[in-house]
VOGU-3710 file (C-alpha; in Angstrom, 3 decimals, decimal comma):
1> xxxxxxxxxx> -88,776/33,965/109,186  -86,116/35,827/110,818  -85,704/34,667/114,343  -86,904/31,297/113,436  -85,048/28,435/113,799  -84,497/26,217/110,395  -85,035/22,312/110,223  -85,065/20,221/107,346  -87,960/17,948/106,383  -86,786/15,917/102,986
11> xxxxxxxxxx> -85,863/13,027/102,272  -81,964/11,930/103,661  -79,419/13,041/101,610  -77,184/10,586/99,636  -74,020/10,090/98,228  -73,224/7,641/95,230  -70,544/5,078/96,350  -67,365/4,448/95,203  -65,095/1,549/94,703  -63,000/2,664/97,933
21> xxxxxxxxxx> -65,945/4,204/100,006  -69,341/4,027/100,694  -70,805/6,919/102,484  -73,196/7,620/105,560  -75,567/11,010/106,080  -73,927/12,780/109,456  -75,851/16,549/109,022  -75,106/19,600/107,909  -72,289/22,338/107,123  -73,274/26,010/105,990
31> xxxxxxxxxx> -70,397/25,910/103,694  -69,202/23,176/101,319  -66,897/20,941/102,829  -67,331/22,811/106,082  -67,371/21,599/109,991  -70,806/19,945/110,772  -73,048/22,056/112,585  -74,028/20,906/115,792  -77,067/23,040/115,660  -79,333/25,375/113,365
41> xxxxxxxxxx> -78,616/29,105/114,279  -81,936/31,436/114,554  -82,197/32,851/110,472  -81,330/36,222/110,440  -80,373/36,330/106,653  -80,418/33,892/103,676  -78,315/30,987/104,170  -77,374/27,580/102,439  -76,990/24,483/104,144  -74,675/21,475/102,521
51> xxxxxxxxxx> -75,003/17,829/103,465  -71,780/16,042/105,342  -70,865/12,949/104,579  -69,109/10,262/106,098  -66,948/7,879/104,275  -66,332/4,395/105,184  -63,856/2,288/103,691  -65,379/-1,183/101,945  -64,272/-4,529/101,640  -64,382/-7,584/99,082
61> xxxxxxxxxx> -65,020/-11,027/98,818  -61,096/-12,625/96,905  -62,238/-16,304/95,962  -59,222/-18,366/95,033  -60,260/-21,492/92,481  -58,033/-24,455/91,092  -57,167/-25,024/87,772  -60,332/-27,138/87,469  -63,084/-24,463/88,641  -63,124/-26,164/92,319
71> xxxxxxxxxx> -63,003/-23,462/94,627  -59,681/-24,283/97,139  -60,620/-20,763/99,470  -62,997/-17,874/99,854  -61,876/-14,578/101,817  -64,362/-12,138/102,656  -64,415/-8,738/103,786  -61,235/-7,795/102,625  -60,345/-3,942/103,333  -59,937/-2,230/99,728
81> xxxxxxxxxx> -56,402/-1,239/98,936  -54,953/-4,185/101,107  -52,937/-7,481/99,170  -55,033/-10,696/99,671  -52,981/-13,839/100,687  -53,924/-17,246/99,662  -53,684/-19,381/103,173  -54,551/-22,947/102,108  -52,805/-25,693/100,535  -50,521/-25,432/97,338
91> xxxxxxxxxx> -53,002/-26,455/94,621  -52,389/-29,496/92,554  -53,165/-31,051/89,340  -53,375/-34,656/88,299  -50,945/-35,920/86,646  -51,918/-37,388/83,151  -49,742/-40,415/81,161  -47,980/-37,476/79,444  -47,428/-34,822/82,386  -46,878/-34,381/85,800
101> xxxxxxxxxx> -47,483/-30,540/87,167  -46,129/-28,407/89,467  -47,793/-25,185/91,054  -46,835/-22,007/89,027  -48,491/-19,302/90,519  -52,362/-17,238/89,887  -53,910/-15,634/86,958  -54,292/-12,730/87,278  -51,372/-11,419/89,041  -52,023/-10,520/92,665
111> xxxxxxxxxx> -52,825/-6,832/93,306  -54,201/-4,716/95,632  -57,961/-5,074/96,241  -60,208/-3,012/94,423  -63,343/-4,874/94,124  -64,063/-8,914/94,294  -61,986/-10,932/92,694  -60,917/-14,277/91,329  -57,733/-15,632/90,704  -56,908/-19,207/89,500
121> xxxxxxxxxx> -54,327/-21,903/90,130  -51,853/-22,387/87,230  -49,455/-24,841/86,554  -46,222/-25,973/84,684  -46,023/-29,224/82,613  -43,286/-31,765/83,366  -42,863/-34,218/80,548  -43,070/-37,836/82,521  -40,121/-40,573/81,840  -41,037/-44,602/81,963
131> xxxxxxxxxx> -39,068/-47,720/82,638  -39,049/-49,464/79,419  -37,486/-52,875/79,635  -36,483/-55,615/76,961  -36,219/-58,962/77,869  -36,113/-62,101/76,527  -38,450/-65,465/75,696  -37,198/-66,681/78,792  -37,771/-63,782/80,837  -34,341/-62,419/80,903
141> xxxxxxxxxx> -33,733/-58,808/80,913  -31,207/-57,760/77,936  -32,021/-53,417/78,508  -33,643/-51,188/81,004  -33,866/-47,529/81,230  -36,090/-43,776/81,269  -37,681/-43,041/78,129  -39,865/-39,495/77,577  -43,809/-39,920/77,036  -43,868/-39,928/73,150
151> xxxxxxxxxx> -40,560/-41,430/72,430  -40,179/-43,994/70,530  -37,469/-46,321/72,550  -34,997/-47,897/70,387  -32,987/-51,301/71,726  -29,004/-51,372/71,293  -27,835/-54,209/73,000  -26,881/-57,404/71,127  -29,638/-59,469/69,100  -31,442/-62,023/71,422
161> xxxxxxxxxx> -30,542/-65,379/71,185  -32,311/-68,393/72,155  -31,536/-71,913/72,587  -31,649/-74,327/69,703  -33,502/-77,628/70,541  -32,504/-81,148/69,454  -34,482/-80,560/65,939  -35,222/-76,802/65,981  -33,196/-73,640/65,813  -34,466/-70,085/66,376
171> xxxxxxxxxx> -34,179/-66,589/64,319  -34,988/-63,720/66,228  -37,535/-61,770/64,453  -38,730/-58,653/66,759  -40,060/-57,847/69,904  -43,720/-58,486/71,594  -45,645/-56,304/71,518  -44,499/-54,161/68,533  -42,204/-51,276/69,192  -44,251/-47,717/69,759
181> xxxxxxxxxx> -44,099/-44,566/71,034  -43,667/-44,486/74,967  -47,487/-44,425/76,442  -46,632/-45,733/80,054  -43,997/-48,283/81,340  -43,770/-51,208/78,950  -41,880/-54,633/78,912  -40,922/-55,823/75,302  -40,047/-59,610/75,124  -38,207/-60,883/72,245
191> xxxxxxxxxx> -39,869/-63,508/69,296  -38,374/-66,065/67,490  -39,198/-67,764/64,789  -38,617/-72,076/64,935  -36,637/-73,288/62,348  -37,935/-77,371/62,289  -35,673/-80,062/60,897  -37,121/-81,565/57,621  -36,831/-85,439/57,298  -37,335/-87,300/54,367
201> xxxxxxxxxx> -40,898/-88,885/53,633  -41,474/-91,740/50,751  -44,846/-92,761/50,260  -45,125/-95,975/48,280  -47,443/-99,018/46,993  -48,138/-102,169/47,931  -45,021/-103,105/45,398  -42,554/-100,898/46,266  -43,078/-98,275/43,810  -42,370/-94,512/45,018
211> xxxxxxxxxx> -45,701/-92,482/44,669  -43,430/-89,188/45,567  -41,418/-87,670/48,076  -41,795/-84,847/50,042  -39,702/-83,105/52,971  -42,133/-82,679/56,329  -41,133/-80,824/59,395  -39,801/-82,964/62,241  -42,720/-83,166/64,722  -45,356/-82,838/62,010
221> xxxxxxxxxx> -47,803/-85,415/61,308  -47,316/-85,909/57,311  -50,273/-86,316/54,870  -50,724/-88,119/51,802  -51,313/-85,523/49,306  -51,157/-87,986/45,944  -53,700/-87,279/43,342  -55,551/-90,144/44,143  -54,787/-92,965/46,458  -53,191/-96,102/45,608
231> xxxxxxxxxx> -54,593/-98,823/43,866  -53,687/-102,554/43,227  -55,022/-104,702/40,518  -57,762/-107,705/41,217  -56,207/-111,612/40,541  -57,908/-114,529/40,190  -58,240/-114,853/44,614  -58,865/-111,664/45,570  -60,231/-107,835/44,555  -57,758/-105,211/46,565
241> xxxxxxxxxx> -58,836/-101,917/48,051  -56,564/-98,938/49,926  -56,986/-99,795/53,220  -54,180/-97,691/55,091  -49,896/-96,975/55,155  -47,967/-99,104/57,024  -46,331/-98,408/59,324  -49,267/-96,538/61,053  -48,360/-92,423/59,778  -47,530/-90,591/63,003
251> xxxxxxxxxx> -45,839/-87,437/63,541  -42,169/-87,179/61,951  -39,227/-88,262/64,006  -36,673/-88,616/61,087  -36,613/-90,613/57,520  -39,163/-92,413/57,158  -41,075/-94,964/54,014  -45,289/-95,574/54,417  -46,182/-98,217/52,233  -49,770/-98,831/50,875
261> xxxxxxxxxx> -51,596/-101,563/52,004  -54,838/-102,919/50,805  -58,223/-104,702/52,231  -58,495/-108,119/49,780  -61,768/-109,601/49,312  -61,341/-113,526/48,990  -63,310/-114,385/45,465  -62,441/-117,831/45,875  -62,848/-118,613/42,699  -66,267/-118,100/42,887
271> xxxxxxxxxx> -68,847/-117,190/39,844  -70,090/-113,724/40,113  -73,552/-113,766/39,320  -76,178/-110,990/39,453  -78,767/-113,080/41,583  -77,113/-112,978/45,007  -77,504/-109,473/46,077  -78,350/-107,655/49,532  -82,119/-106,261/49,868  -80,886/-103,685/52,552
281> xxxxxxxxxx> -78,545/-102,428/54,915  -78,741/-100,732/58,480  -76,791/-100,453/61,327  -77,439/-101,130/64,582  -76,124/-99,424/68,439  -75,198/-101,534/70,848  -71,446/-101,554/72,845  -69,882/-100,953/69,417  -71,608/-100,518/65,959  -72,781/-102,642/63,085
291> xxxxxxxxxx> -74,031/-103,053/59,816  -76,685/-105,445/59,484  -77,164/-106,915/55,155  -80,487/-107,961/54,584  -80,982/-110,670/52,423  -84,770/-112,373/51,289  -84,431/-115,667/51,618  -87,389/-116,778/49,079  -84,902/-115,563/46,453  -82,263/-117,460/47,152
301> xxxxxxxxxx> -84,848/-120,657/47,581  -86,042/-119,737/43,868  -82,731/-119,751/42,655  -81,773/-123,307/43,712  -78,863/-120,909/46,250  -77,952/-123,210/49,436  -74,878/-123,008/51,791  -75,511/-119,133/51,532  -72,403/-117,063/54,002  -71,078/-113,698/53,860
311> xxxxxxxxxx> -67,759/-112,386/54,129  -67,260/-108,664/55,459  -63,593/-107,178/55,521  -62,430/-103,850/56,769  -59,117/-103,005/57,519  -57,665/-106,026/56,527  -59,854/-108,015/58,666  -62,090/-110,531/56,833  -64,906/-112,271/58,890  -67,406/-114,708/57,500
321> xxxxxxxxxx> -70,836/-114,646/58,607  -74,037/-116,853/58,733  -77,387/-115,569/58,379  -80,243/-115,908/61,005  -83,783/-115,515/60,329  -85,237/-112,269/61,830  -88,592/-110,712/62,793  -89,497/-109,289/59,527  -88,647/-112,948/57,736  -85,495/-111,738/55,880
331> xxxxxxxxxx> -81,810/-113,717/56,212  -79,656/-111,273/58,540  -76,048/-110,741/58,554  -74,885/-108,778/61,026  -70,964/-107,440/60,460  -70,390/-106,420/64,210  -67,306/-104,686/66,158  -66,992/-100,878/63,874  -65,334/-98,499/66,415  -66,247/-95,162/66,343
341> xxxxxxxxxx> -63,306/-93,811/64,560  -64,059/-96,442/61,768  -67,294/-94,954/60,640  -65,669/-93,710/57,340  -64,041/-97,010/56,892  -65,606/-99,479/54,223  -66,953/-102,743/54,992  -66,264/-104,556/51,550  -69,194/-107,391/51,653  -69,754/-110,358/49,322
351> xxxxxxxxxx> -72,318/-113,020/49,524  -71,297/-116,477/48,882  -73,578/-119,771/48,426  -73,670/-122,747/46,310  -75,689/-124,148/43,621  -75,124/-127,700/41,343  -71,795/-127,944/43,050  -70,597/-124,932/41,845  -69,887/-121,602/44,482  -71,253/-118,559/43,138
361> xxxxxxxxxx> -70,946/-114,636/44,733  -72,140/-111,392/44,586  -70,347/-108,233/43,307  -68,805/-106,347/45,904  -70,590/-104,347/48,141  -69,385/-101,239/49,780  -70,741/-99,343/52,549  -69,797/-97,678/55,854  -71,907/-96,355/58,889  -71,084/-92,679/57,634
371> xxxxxxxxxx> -72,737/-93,859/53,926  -75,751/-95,310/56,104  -76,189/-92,261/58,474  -75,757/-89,663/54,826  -78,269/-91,842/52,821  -81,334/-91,760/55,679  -80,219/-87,526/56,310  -80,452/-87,102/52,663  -84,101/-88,345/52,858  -86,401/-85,620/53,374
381> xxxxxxxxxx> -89,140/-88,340/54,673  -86,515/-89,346/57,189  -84,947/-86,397/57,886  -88,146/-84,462/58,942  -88,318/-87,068/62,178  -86,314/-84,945/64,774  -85,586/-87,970/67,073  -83,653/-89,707/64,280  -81,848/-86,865/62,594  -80,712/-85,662/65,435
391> xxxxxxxxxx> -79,424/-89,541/66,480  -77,797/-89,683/63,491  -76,474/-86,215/63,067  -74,949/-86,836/66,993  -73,397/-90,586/65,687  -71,331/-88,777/62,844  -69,737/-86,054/65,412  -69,572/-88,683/67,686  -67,366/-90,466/64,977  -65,768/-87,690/63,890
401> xxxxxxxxxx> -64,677/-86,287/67,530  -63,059/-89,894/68,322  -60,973/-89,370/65,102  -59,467/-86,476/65,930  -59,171/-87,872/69,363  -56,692/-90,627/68,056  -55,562/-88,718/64,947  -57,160/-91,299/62,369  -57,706/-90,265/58,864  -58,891/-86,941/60,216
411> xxxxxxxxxx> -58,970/-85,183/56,587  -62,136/-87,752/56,093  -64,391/-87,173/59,075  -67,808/-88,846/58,839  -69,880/-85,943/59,690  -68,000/-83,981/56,751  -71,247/-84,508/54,516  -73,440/-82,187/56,520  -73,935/-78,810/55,153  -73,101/-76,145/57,191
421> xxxxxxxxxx> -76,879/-75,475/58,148  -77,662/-78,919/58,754  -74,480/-78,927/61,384  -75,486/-75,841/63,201  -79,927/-76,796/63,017  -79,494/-80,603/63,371  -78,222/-82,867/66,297  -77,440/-81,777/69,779  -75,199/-78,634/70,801  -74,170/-77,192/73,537
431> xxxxxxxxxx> -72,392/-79,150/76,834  -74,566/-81,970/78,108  -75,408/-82,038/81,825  -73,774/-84,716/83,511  -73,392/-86,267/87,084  -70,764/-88,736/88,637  -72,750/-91,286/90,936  -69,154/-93,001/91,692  -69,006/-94,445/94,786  -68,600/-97,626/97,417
441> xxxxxxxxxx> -70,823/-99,676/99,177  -70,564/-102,523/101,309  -69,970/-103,732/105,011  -66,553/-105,922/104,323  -64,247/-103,936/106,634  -61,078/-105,772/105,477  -61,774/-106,731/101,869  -58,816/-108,528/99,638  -60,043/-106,826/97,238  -59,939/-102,989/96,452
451> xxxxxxxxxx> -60,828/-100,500/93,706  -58,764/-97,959/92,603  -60,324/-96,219/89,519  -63,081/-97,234/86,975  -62,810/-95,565/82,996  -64,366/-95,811/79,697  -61,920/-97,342/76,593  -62,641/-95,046/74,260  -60,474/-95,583/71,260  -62,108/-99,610/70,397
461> xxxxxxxxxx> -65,320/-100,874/71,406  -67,100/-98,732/74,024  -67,119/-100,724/77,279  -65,701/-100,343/80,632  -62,415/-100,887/82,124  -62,327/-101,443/85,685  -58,640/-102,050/88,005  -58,923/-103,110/91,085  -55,869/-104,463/93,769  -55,466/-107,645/95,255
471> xxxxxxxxxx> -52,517/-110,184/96,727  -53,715/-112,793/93,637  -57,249/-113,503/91,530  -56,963/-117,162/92,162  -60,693/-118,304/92,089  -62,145/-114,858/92,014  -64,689/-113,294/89,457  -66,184/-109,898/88,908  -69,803/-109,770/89,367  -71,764/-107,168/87,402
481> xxxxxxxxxx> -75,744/-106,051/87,799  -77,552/-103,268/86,293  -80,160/-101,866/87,535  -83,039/-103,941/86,624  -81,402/-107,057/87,892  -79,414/-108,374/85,404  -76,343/-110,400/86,784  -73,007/-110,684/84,442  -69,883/-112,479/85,420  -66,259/-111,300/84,248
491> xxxxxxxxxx> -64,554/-115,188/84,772  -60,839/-114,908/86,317  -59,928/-116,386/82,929  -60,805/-112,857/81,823  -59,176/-110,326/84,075  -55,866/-109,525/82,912  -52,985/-108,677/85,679  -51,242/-105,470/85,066  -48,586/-105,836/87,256  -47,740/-105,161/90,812
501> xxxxxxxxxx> -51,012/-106,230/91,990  -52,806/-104,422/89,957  -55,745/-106,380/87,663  -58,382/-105,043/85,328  -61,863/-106,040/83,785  -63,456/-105,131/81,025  -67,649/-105,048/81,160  -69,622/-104,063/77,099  -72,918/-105,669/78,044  -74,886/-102,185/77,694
511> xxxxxxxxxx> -75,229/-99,892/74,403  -75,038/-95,883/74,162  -78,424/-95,651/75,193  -77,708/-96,699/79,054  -75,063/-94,130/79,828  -76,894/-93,192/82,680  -77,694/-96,077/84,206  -75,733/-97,539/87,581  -73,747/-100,826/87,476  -72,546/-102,447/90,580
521> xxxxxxxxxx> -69,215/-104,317/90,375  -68,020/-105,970/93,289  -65,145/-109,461/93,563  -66,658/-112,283/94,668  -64,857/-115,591/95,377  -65,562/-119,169/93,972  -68,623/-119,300/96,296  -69,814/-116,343/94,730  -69,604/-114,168/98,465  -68,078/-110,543/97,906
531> xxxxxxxxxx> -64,269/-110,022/98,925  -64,315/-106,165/98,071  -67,407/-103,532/98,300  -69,521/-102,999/95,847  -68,078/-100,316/93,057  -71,155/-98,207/92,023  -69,924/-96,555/88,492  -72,127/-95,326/85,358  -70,806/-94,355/81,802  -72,139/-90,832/82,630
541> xxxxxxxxxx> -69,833/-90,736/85,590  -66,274/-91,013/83,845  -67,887/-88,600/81,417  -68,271/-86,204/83,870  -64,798/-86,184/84,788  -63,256/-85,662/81,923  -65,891/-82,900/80,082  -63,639/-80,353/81,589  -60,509/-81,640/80,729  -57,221/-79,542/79,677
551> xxxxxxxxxx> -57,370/-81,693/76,729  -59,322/-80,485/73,808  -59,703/-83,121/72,050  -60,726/-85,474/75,002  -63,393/-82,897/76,113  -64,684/-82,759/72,472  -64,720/-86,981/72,552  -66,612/-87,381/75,597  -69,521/-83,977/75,062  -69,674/-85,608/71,644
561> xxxxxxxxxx> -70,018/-89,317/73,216  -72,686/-88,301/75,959  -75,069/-85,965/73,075  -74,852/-89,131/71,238  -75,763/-91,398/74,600  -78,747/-88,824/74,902  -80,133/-88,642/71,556  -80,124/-92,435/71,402  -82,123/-92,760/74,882  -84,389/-90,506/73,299
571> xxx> -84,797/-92,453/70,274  -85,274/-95,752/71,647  -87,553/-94,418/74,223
//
């Protein structure tokens, strides 16, 4: 009404926002964009009231990320229309094989602000260089130099050369590893190709005849590689089978001429005759191995046979043997002293005896421990008892591993007739556990007597060689006990002097069963009273040494020996 005094009861006014300004309610102006009114006037006509505003100026949040998406700085309420400044540390990248990168600036473009924003690190590649080096065998360097990522570097200095040895000259035939495209810094190191010597090799018989010839790198160990190997007739004496080349083959070293020589079986004259035969054939463990021929003696009795021997050769050996009555009643004839790298070898066996005056013999028999251990395998009523497969299956690798140890006829191994299943199922695998129990005892303080090392003698009969130190043996003697009480005595007679003070003993009186077991050596004097302590050794110990050796085929000989020693305490037990 006129007179009255207006006031306004709605809601606040508003005004939308922009991007530079947001905007506060202050009052009112009776004309647009007019001064605020600090008060109503009394109405005394119509009249419109406008709302004033005021404007205040916003800000924004700039974030500032790495290349990455990791956030290096945040700045908040920055003033619209102002130019944000990044205040941190330059941003970097890592580097990669190919690139290293250097800060290039933010995307987008700084600008003035004008709401929140974002901007992210960006960089420029550098292509990364390498050192790439070729040097040679010896470790000389023949180049160096910077090569791009992605090059492929390229050698220009003159062909590596290496030194030509007393039988060997070298070609140089590239570069280790093979040349490639530049990844990171690389060392190339040149490879050569040995160019042996060839010597001369005749193989021949027994009579001087070539067989052939062949040219075999110097250092090589040549093989035979005829079609078959030499023979030599029978005559009225003796029957003749390849026993070995003479000299012994060994690895080349110039010209050389192996002639064949032969095992001869003494016939004697003798009357073959198809009564004397064996009845059976075994073998038997102790230090060394043996065959054992079987013979039933009733036979012979029936047959009017007396005088009855055997003779057994291998490797040109012959021995002649007498029979002795065993437990089961039959004539034995043991043919003792097979190594273990003999177990392919024949034993070439022919019984002898007389009757009426005349001497009769058998045909020839032929057999080795490898024939003996593939006969019982191929039995399927033997070869279903664990304890003796796996005895024999151990014997041949046994065999086979001492071999290779001494390089003997090793394209004729005795375990070659297992199948490959039987080799991996049957026998022992894997490294045996062993301890070494070597050690003194004793309370002589000054003994004339010392030990310096104890060993097995692998490569013949499978004893033990022990050295010991002294001013002279002169009526000393090596005592021996086991340990259930046994007493052995190595006579003076029998310790051989190496030299320099220096004497030796060798002790067989155990078989591959007792491995395990302690033995106490000591020196004793004429009166039998110990001049040194007492040496406390076991097979097992020198085993236990050497399983780890740097030499293969030593470590193969002695995991090999002790499976064997194992499997044969198992047996037996």
């Amino acid at each position: 009404m006129e007179g009255d005094v207006p006031a306004y009861t709605g809601d606040v006014p508003t005004k939308e926002p922009t991007e530079q300004y947001t905007y506060s309610f202050e009052g009112w102006s009776n004309s647009p964009n007019g001064q605020l009114l600090e008060e109503f006037p009394p109405v005394s006509e119509d009249v419109e009231y406008y709302p004033v505003f005021e404007p205040h100026l916003r800000s924004y949040t700039i974030t500032w990320k790495n290349e990455d998406g990791t956030v290096l700085e945040t700045d908040e309420n920055v003033p619209y229309g102002t130019v944000p400044t990044y205040d941190s540390e330059t941003p970097e990248k890592t580097a990669t094989a190919q690139y290293t990168y250097t800060f290039a600036g933010w995307t987008p473009e700084i600008a003035e602000v004008s709401g929140e924003a974002t901007y992210t690190a960006t960089f420029t590649p550098v292509l990364r260089s390498y050192t790439i080096k070729f040097v040679n065998e010896d470790g000389t360097e023949l180049q160096s130099g910077e090569v791009d990522y992605g090059e492929t570097p390229v050698y220009e200095g003159e062909t590596p050369t290496k030194t030509a040895g007393v039988h060997t000259t070298y070609r140089f035939i590239g570069w280790d590893p093979e040349i490639a495209p530049v990844t990171g810094e690389t060392t190339y190191t040149a490879v050569f190709e040995a160019i042996v010597e060839k010597c001369k090799i005749t193989w021949k018989n027994y009579d001087g005849s070539v067989i052939y010839i062949e040219q075999v790198e110097y250092g090589v160990v040549p093989e035979f590689h005829g079609a078959s190997l030499p023979k030599k007739a029978a005559d009225g004496n003796f029957a003749y089978e390849f026993a070995a080349w003479y000299p012994a083959v060994k690895a080349v070293d110039g010209n050389a001429t192996y002639i064949a020589e032969f095992n001869g079986i003494d016939l004697n004259e003798a009357i073959e005759t198809t009564d004397l035969r064996f009845d059976g054939a075994s073998i038997t463990l102790y230090n060394d191995l043996s065959i054992k021929y079987k013979i039933i003696p009733t036979r012979l009795e029936q047959n009017g046979y007396t005088d009855v021997f055997v003779i057994c050769t291998m490797n040109n050996n012959a021995k002649r043997i007498t029979g002795v009555s065993d437990r089961d009643g039959y004539l034995s004839y043991e043919y003792r002293g097979i190594t273990p790298q003999y177990m392919t070898n024949k034993v070439y066996s022919v019984i002898f005896a007389m009757k009426d005056g005349v001497l009769y013999r058998s045909k020839v028999t032929k057999y080795s421990v490898s024939n003996y251990c593939q006969n019982i395998l191929s039995n399927p009523e033997h070869s279903s008892n664990v304890k003796l497969r796996d005895l024999l299956v151990d014997l041949v690798n046994y065999g086979a591993a001492a071999q290779e140890y001494v390089k003997y006829r090793t394209n004729d191994l005795p375990n070659s007739f297992l199948t490959p299943e039987q080799q991996a199922n049957w026998g022992t695998h894997g490294v045996p556990e062993t301890q070494n129990i070597m050690a003194l005892a004793g309370e002589i303080t000054e003994p004339a007597a010392r030990w310096t090392s104890a060993a097995l003698k692998l490569t013949s009969a499978f004893n033990i060689r022990v050295i010991f130190s002294a001013q002279n043996v002169n009526g000393l003697h090596v005592k021996v006990e086991n340990e259930q009480g046994r007493v052995w005595t190595i006579s003076g007679a029998s310790i051989i002097n190496e030299g320099g003070g220096s004497y030796s003993a060798y002790f067989s009186g155990f078989n591959f069963a007792q491995m395990k077991e302690k033995l106490k050596f000591t020196v004793c004097d004429s009166e039998g009273n110990p001049v040194s302590k007492t040496l406390i050794f076991s097979c097992e110990s020198y085993i236990n040494t050497q399983i780890n050796s740097s030499d293969e085929s030593l470590r193969k000989l002695v995991i090999a020996l002790m499976n064997f020693g194992n499997s044969a305490k198992a047996f037996t037990s």
